[in-house]
N, C-alpha and C positions, 0 to 999 in steps of 0.2 A: 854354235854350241859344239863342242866336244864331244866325241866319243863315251868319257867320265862324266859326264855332266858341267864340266867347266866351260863357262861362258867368256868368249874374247868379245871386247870392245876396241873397234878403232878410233882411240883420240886424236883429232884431225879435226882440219879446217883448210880451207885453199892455201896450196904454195904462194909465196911472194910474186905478185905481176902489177903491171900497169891495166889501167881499165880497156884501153883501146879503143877510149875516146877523146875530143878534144879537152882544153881547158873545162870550160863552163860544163859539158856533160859530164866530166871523168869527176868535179867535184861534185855534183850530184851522186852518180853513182858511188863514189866513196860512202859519201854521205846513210844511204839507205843501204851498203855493205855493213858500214856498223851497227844503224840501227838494227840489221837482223842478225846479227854478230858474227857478221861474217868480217868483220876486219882483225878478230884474235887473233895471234900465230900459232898455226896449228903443234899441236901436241907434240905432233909425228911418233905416239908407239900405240903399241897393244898391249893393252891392261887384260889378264887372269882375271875371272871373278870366279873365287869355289865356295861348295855349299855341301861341306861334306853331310850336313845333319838333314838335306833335304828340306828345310823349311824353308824354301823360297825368299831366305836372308842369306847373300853372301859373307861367310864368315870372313875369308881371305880374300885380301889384295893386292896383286903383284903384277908387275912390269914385267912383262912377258919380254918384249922386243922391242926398242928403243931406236930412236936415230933413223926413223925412218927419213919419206917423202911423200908427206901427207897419203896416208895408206886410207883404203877404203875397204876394198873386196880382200876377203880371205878363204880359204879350202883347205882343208887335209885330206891327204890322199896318201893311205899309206904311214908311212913315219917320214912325211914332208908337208909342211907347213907353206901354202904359196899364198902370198901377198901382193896385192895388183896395189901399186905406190902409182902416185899422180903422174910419172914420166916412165913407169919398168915395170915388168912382173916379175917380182924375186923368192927364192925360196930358201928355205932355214930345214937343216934337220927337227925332227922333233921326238922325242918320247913322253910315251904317255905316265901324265900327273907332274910331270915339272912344270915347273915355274919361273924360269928364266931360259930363257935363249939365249947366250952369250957370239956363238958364231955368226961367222960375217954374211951377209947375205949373197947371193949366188943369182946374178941375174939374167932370164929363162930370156925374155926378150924384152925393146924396149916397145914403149907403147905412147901411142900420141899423146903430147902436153903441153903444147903451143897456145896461148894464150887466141885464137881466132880457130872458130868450130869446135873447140873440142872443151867438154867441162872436165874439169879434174878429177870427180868422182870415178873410179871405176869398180864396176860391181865383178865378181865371177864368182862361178860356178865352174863344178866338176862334172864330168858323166857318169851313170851312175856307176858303170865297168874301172871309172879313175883313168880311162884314157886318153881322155880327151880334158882340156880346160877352155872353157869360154871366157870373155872379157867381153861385158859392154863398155862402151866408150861413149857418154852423152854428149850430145851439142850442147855449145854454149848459146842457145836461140829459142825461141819457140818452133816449131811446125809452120803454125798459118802467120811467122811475126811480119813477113812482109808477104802477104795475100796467099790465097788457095791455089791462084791461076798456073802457078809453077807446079804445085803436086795433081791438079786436077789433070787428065787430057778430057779433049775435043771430040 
């Protein structure tokens, strides 16, 4: 949420990969990536929702930022707009109450996107001073998926 009360949503879904597994697994996994609709092609932007009348109905809808890479985590800081995309964290000028971004995006650093370890979503956060930006970076795994023995010690 915005500053104004305008709400961004990231439309997104996983960048384009192979499953990184064989035949017979990888069609399964296909398989149960659509069933949970994880086989759509991601949106790749950020949608504006505004309410200027406060009833918790967005009146307007508008395409904030377009063209991304499957974007996830977003922050403003300032009059800058940062966006943590499946492979970079980029950032966009921004002023407040518009509704489109036109300029190119400007990229802070990139960030892991390899299809092994790492999941595509990345979430960030700001600090609260704006000096600092955090990025989580999920595994593509569980924790315990191949046993506790590794995280537990002896």
């Amino acid at each position: 949420m915005l500053p104004n009360g305008d709400v961004l949503v990231a439309e997104t879904n996983a960048p384009p990969r192979s499953s990184g597994y064989g035949r017979l697994k990888g069609r399964f996994f296909k398989r149960f990536q659509k069933k949970a609709g994880g086989a759509e092609p991601s949106a790749n932007r950020i949608t504006l929702l505004r309410d200027p009348d406060s009833d918790g109905v967005a009146e307007t809808r508008s395409v904030l930022l377009a063209g991304l890479n499957s974007p996830f985590g977003m922050a403003l800081v300032g009059n800058t707009l940062y966006v943590a995309n499946a492979d970079a964290l980029v950032k966009f000028p921004y002023s407040e109450g518009e509704t489109q971004i036109s300029a190119r995006p400007v990229k802070v650093v990139d960030l892991p996107g390899k299809t092994l370890n790492h999941h595509w979503t990345k979430s960030l956060i700001a600090s609260a001073d704006g000096s600092k930006l955090y990025v989580g970076v999920g595994s593509n795994s569980n924790v315990a998926e191949h046993g506790m023995g590794r995280f537990v010690s002896h």
